[in-house]
VOVO-536869 format. One record per atom (N, C-alpha, C): x, y, z; atom name; residue number from 1. Coordinates in steps of 0.1 Angstrom, whole numbers. Each point is the difference from the previous one (the first is absolute). Example, Ala and Ser with C-alpha at 12.3 -4.5 7.8 and 13.67 -1.06 7.14 Angstrom:
! VOVO-536869
@X = 132	Y = -57	Z = 78	vokol = N	koltor = 1 .
@X = -9	Y = 12	Z = 0	vokol = CA	koltor = 1 .
@X = 9	Y = 12	Z = 0	vokol = C	koltor = 1 .
@X = -4	Y = 11	Z = -7	vokol = N	koltor = 2 .
@X = 9	Y = 11	Z = 0	vokol = CA	koltor = 2 .
@X = -8	Y = 11	Z = 8	vokol = C	koltor = 2 .
! end
This chain:
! VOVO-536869
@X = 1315	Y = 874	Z = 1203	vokol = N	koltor = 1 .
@X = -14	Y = 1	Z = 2	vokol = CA	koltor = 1 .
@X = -5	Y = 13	Z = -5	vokol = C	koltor = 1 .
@X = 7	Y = 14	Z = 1	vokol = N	koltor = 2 .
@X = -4	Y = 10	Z = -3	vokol = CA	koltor = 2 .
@X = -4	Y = 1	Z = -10	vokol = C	koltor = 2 .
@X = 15	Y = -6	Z = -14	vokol = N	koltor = 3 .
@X = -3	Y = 0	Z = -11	vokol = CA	koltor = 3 .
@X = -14	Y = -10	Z = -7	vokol = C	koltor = 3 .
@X = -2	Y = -9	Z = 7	vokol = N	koltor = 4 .
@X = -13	Y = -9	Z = -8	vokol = CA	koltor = 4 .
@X = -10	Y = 11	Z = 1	vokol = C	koltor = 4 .
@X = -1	Y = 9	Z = 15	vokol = N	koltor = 5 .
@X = -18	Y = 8	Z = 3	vokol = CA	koltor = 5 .
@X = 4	Y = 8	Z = -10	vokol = C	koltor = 5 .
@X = 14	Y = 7	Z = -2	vokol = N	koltor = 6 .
@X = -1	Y = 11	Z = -12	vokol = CA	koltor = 6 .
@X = -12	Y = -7	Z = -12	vokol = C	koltor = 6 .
@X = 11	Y = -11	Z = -4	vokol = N	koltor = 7 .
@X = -4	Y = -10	Z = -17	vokol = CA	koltor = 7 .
@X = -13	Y = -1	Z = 7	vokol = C	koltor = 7 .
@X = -7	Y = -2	Z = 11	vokol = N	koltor = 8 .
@X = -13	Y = -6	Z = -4	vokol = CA	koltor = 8 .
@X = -13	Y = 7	Z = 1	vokol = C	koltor = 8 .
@X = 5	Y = 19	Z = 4	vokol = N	koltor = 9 .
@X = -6	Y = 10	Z = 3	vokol = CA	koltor = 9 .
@X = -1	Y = 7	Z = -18	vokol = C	koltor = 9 .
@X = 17	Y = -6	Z = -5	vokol = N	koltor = 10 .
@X = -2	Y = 5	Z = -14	vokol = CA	koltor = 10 .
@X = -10	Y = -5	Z = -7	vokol = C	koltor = 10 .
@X = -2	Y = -13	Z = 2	vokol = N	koltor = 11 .
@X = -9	Y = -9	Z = -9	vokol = CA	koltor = 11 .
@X = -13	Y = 4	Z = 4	vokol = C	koltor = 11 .
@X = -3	Y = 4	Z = 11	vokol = N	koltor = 12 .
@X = -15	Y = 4	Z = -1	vokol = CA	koltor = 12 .
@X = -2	Y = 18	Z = -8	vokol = C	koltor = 12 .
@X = 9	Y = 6	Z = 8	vokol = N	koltor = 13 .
@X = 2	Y = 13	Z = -10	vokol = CA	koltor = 13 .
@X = -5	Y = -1	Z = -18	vokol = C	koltor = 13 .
@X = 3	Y = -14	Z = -6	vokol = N	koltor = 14 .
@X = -2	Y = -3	Z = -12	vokol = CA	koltor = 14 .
@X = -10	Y = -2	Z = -4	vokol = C	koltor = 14 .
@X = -3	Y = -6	Z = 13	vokol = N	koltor = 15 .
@X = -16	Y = -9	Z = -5	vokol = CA	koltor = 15 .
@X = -11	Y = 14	Z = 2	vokol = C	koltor = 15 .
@X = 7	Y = 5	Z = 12	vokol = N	koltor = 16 .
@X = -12	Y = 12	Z = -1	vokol = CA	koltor = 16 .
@X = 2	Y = 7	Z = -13	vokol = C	koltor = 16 .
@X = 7	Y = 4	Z = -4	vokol = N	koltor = 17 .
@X = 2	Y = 9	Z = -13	vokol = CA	koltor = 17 .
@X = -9	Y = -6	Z = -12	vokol = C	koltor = 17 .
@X = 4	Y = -14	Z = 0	vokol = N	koltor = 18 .
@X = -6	Y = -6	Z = -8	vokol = CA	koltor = 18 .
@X = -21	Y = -2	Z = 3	vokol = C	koltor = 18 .
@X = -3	Y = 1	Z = 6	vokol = N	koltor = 19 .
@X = -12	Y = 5	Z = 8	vokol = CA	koltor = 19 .
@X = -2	Y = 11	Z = -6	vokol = C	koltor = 19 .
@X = 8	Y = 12	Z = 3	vokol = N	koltor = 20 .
@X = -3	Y = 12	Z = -7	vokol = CA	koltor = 20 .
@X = -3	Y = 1	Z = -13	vokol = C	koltor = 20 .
@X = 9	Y = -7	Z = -7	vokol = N	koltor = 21 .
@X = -2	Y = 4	Z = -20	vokol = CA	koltor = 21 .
@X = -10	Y = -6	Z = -2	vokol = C	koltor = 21 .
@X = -8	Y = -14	Z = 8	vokol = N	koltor = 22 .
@X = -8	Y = -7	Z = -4	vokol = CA	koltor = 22 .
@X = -15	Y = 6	Z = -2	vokol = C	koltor = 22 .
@X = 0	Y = 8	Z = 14	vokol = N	koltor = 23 .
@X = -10	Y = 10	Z = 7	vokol = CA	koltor = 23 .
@X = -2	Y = 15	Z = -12	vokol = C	koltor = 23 .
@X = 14	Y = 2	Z = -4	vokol = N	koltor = 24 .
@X = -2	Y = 13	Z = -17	vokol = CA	koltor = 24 .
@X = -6	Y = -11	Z = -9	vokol = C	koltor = 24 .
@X = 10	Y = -8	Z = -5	vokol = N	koltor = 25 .
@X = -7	Y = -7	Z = -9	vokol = CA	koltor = 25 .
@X = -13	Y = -9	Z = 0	vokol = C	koltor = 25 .
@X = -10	Y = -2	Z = 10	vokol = N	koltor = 26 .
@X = -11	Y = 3	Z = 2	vokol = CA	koltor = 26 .
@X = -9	Y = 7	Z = -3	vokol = C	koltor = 26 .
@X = 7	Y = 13	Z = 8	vokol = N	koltor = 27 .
@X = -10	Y = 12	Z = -4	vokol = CA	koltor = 27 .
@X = -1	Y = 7	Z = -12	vokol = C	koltor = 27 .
@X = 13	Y = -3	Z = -4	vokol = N	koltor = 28 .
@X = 3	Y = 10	Z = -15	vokol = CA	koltor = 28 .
@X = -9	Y = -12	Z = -9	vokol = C	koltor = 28 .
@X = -3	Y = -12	Z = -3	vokol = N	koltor = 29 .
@X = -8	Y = -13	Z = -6	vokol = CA	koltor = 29 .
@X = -14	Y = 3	Z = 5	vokol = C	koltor = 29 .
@X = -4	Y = 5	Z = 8	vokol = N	koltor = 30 .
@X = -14	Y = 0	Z = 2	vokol = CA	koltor = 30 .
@X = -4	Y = 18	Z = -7	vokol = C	koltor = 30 .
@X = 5	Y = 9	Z = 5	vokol = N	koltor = 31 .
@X = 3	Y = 7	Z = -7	vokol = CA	koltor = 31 .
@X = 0	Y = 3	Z = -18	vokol = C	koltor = 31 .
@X = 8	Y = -8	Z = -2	vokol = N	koltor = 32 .
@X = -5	Y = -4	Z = -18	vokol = CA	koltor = 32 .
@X = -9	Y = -4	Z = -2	vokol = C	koltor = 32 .
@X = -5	Y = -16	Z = 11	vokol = N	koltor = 33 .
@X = -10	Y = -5	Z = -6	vokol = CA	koltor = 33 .
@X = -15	Y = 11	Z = 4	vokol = C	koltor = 33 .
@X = 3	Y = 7	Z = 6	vokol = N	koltor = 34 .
@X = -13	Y = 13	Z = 6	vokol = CA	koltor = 34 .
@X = 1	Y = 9	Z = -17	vokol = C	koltor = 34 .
@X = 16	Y = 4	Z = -4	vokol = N	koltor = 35 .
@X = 0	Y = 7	Z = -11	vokol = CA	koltor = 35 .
@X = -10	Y = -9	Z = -14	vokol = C	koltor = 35 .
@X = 3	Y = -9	Z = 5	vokol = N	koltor = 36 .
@X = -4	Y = -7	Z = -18	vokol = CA	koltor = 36 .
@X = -14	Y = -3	Z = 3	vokol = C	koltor = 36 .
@X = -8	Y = -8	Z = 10	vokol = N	koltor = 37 .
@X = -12	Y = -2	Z = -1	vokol = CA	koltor = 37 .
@X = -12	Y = 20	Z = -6	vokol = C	koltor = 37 .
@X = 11	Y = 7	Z = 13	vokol = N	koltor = 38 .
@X = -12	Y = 10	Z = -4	vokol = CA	koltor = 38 .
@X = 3	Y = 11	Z = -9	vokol = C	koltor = 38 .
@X = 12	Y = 3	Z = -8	vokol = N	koltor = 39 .
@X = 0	Y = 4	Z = -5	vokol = CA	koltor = 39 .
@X = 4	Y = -1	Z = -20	vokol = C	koltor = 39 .
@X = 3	Y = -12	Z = 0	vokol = N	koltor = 40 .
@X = 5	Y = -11	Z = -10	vokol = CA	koltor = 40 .
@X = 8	Y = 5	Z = -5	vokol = C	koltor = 40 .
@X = 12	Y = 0	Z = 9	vokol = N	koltor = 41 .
@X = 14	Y = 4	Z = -1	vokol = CA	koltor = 41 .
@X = 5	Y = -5	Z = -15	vokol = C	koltor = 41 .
@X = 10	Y = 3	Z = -5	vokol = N	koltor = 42 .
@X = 6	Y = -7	Z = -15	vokol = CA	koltor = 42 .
@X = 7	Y = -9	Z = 8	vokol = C	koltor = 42 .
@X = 8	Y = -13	Z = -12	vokol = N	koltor = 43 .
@X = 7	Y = -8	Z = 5	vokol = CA	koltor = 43 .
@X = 10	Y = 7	Z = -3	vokol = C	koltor = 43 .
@X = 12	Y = 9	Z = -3	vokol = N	koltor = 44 .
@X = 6	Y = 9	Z = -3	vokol = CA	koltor = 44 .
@X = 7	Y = 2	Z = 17	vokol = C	koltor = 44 .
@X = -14	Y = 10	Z = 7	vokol = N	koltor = 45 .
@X = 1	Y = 5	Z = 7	vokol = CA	koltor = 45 .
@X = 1	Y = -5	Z = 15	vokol = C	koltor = 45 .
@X = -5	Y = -14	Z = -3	vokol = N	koltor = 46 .
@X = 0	Y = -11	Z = 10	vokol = CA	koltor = 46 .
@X = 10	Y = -6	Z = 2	vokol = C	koltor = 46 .
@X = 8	Y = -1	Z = -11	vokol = N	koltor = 47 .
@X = 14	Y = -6	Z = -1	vokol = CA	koltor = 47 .
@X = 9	Y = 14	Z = 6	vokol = C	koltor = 47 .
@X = -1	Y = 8	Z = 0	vokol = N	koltor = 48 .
@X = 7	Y = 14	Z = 7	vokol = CA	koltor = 48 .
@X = -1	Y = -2	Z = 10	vokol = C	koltor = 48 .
@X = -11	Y = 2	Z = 8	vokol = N	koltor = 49 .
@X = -2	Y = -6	Z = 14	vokol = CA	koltor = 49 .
@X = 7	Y = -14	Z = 5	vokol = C	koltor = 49 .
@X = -1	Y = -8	Z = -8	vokol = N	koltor = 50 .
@X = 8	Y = -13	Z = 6	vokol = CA	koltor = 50 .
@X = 14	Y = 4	Z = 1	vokol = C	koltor = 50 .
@X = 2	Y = 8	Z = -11	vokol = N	koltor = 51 .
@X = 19	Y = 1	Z = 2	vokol = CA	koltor = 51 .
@X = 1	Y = 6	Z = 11	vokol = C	koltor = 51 .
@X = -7	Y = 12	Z = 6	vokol = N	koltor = 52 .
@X = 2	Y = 5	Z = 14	vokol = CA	koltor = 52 .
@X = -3	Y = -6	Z = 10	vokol = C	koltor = 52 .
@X = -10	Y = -13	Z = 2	vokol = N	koltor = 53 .
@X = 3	Y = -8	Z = 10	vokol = CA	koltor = 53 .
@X = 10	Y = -12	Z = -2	vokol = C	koltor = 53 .
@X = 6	Y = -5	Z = -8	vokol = N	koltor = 54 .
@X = 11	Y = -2	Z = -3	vokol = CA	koltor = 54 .
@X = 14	Y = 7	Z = 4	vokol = C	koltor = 54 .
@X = -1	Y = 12	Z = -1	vokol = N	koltor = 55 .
@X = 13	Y = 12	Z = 8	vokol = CA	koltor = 55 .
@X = -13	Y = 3	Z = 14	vokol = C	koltor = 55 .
@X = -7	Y = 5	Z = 6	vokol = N	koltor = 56 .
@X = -2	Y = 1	Z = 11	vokol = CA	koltor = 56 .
@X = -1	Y = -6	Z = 11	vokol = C	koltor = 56 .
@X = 0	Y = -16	Z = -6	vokol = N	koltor = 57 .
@X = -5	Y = -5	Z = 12	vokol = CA	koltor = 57 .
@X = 14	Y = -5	Z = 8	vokol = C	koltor = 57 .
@X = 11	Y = -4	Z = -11	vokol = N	koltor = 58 .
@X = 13	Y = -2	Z = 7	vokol = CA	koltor = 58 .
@X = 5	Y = 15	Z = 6	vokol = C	koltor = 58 .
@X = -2	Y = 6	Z = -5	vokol = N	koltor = 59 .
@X = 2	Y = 17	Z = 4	vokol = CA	koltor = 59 .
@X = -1	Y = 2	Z = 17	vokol = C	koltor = 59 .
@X = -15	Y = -1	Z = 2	vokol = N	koltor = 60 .
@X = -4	Y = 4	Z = 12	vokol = CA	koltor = 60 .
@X = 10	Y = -16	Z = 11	vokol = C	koltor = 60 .
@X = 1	Y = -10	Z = -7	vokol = N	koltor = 61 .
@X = 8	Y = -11	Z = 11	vokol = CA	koltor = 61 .
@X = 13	Y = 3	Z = 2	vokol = C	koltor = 61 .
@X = 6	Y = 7	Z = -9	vokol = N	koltor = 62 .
@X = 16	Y = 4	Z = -2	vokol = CA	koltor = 62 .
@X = -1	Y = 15	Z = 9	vokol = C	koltor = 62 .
@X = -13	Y = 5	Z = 0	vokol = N	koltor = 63 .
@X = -1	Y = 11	Z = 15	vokol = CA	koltor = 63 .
@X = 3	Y = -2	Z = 7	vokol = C	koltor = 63 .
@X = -13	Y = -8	Z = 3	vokol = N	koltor = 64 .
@X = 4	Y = -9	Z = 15	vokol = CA	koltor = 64 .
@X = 13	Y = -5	Z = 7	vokol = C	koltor = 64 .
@X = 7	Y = -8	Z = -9	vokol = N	koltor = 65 .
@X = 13	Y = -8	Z = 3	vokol = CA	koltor = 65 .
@X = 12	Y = 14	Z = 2	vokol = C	koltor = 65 .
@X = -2	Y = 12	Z = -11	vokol = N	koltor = 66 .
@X = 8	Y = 11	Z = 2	vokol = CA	koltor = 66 .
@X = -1	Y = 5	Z = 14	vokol = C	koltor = 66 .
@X = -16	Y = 0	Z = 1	vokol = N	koltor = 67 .
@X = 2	Y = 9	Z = 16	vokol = CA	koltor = 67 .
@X = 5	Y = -9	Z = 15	vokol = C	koltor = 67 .
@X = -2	Y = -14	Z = -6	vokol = N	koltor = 68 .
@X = 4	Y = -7	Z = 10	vokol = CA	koltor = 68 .
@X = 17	Y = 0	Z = 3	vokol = C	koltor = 68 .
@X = 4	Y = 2	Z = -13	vokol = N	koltor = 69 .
@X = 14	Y = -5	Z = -2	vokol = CA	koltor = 69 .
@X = 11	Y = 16	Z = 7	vokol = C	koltor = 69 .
@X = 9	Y = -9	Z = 7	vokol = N	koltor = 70 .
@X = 12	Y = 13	Z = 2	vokol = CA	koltor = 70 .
@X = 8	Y = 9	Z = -14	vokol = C	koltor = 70 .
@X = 1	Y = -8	Z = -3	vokol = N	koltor = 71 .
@X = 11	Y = 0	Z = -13	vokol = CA	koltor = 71 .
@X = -4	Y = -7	Z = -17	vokol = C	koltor = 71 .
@X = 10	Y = 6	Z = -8	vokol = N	koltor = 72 .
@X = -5	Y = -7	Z = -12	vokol = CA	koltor = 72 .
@X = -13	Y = -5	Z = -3	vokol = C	koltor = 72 .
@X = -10	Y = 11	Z = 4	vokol = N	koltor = 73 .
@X = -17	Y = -2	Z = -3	vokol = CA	koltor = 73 .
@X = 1	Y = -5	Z = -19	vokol = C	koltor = 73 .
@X = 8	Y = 10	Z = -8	vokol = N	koltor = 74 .
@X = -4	Y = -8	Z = -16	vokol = CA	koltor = 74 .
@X = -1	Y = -12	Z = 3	vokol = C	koltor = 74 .
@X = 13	Y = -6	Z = 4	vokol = N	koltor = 75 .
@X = 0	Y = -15	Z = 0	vokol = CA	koltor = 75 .
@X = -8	Y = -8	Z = 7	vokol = C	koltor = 75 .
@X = -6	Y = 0	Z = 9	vokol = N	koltor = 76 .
@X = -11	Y = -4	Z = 5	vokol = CA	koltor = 76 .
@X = -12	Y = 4	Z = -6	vokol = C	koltor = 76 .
@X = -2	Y = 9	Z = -6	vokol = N	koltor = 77 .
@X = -11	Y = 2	Z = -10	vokol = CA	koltor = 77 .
@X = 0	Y = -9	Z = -15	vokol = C	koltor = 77 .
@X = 14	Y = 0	Z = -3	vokol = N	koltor = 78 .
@X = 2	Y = -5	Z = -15	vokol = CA	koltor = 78 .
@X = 1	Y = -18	Z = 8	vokol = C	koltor = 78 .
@X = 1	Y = -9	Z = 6	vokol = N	koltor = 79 .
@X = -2	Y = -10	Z = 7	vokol = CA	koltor = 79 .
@X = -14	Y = -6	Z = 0	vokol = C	koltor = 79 .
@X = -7	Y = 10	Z = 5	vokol = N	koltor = 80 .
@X = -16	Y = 0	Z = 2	vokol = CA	koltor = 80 .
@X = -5	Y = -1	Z = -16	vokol = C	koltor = 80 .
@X = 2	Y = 9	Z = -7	vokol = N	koltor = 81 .
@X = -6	Y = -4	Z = -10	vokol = CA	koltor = 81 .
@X = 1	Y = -12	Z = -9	vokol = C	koltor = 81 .
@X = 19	Y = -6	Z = 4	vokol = N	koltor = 82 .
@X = -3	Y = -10	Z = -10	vokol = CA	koltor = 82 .
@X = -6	Y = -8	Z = 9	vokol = C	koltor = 82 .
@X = 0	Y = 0	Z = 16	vokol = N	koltor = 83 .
@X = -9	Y = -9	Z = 2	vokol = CA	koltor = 83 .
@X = -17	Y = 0	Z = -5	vokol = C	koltor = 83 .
@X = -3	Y = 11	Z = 0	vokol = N	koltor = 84 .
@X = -15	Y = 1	Z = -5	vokol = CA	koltor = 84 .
@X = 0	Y = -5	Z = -13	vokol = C	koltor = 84 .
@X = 8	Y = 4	Z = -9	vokol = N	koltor = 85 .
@X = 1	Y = -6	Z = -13	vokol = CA	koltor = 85 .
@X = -1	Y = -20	Z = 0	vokol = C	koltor = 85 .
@X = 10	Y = -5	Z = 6	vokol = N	koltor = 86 .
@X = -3	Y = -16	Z = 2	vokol = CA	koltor = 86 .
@X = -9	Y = -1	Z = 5	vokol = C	koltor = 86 .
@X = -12	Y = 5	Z = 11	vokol = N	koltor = 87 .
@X = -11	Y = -5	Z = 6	vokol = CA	koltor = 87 .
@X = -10	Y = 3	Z = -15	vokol = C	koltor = 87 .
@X = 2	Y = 9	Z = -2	vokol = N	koltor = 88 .
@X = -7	Y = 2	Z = -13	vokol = CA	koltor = 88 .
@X = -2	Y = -9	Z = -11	vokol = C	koltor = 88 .
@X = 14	Y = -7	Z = -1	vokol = N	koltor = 89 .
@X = 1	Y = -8	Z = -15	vokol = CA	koltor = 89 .
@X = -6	Y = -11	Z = 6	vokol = C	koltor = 89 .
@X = 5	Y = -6	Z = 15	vokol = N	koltor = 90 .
@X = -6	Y = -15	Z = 7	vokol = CA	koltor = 90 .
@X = -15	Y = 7	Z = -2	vokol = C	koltor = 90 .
@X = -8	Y = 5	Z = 4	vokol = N	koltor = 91 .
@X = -11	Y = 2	Z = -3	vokol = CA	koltor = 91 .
@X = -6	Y = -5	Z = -13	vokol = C	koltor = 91 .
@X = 2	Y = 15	Z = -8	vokol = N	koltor = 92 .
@X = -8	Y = -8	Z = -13	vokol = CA	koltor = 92 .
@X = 6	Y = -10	Z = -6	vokol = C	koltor = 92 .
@X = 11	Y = -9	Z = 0	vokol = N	koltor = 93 .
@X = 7	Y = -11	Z = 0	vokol = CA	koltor = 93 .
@X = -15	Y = -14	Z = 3	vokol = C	koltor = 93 .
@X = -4	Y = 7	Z = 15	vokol = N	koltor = 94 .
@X = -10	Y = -9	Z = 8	vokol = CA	koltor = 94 .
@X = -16	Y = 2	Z = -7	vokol = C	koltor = 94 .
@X = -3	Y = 15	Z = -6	vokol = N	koltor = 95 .
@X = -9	Y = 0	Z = -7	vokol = CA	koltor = 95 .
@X = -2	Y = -4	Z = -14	vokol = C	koltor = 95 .
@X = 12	Y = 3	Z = -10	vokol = N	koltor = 96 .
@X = -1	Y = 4	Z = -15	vokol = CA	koltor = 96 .
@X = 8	Y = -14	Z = -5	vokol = C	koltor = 96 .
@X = -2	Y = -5	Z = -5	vokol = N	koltor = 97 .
@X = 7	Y = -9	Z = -11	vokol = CA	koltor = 97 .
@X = 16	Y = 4	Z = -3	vokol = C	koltor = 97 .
@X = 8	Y = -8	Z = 0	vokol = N	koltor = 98 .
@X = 12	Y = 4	Z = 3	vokol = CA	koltor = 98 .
@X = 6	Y = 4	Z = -20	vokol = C	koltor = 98 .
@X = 4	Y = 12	Z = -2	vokol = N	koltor = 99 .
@X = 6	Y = 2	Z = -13	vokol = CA	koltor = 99 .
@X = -13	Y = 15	Z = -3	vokol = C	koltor = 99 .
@X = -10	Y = 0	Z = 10	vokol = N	koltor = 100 .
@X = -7	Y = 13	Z = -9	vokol = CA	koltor = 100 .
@X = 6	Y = 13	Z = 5	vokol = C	koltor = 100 .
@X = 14	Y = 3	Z = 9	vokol = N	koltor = 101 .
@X = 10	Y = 11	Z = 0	vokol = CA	koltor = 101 .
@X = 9	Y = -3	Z = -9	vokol = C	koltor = 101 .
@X = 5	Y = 11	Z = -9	vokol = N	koltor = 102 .
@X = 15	Y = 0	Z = -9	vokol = CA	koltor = 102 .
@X = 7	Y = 7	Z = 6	vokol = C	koltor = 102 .
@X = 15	Y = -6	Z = -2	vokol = N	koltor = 103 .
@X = 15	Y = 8	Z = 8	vokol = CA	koltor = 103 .
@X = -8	Y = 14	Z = -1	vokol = C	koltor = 103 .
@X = -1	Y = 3	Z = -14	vokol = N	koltor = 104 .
@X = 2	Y = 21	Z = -1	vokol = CA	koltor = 104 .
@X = -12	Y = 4	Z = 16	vokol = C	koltor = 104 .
@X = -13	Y = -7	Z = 0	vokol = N	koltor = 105 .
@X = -6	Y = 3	Z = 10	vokol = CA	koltor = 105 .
@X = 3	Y = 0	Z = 16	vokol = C	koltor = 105 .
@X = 9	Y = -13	Z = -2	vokol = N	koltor = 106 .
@X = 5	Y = 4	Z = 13	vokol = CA	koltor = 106 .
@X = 10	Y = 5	Z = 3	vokol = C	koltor = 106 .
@X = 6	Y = 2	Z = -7	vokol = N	koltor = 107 .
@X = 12	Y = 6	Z = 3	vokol = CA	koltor = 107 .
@X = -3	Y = 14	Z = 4	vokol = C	koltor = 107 .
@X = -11	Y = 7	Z = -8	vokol = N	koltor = 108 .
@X = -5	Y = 14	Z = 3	vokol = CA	koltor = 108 .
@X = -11	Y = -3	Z = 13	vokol = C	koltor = 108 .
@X = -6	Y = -12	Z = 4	vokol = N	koltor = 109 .
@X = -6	Y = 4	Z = 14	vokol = CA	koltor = 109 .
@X = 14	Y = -4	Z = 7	vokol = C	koltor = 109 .
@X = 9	Y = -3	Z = 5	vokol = N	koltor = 110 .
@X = 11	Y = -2	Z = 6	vokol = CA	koltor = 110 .
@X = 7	Y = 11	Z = -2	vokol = C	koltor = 110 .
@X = -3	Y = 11	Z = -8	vokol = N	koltor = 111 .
@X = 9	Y = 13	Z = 2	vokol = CA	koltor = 111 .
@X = -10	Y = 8	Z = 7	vokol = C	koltor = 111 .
@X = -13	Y = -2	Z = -1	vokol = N	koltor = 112 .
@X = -10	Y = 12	Z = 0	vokol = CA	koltor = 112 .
@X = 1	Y = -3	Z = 19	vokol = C	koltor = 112 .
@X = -1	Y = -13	Z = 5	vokol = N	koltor = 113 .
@X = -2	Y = -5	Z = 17	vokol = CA	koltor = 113 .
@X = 10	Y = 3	Z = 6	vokol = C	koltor = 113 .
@X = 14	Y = 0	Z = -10	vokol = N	koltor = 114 .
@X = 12	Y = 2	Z = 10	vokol = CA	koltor = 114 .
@X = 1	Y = 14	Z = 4	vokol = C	koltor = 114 .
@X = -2	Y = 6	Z = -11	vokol = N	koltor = 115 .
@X = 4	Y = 13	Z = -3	vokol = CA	koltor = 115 .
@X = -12	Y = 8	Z = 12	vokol = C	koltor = 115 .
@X = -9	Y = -3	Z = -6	vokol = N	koltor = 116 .
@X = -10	Y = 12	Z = 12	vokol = CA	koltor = 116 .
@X = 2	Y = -12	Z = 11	vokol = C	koltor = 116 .
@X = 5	Y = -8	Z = 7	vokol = N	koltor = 117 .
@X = 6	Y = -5	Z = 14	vokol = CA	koltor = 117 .
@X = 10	Y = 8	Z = 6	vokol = C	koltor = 117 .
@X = 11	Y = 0	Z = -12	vokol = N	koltor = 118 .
@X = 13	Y = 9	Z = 7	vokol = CA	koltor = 118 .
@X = -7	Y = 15	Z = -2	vokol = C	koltor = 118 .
@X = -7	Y = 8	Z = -3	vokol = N	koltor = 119 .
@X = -4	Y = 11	Z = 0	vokol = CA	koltor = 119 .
@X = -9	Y = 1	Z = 16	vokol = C	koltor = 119 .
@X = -5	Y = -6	Z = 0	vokol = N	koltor = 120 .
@X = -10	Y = 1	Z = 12	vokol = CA	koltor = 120 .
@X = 14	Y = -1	Z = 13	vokol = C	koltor = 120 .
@X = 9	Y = -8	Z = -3	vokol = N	koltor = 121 .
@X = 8	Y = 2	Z = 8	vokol = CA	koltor = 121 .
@X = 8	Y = 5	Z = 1	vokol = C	koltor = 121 .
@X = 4	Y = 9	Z = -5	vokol = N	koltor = 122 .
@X = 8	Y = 13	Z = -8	vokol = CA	koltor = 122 .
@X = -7	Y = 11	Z = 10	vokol = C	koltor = 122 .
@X = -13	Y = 1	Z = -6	vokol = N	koltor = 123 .
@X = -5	Y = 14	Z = 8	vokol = CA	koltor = 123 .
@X = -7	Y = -3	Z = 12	vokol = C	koltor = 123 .
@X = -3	Y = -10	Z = 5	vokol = N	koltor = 124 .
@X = 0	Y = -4	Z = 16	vokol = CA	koltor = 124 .
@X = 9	Y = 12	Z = 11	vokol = C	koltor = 124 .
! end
């Protein structure tokens, strides 16, 4: 019995985390869209911003799960992000036409979500 409240205290641990990158990557998206309407940002420079909420938003969830976690925070960080990464692909999967991502793209957002996940839980 102990062990399920552990697994089922973990699983909300997750979901909150997962709450949290949603809550950056909200703000950092409104944020841009504040950058681009008023000051007519480059597409250049817009795409720079996206890469950072791309690495920040799994970043700050791989915090979260670090500060929760006893032990082995990377790994619970680097976890988080691939999970952010598959909510990600099931998303635009649900929005975009299936084939307009190529491997090379994803493979680099699947490095960019893991990587700042296990970092956020690295320095947790």
């Amino acid at each position: 019995m102990d062990k399920f409240l552990k697994q089922e205290s973990g699983f909300f641990t997750v979901c909150r985390g997962m709450v949290v990158s949603w809550l950056v990557t909200a703000a950092l998206l409104l944020i841009l869209s504040v950058l681009l309407l008023g000051t007519g940002l480059s597409t250049k420079a817009a795409g720079g911003i996206m890469i950072a909420v791309y690495i920040l938003s799994p970043f700050a969830g791989g915090f979260y799960l670090g500060k929760k976690a006893e032990q082995k925070k990377y790994l619970w960080g680097l976890l988080f992000g691939v999970l952010y990464f598959v909510i990600f692909c099931l998303v635009s999967l649900a929005i975009n036409p299936p084939g307009i991502f190529s491997f090379p793209l994803l493979l680099k957002l699947f490095l960019m979500q893991a990587i700042g996940g296990m970092v956020g839980g690295m320095l947790s």
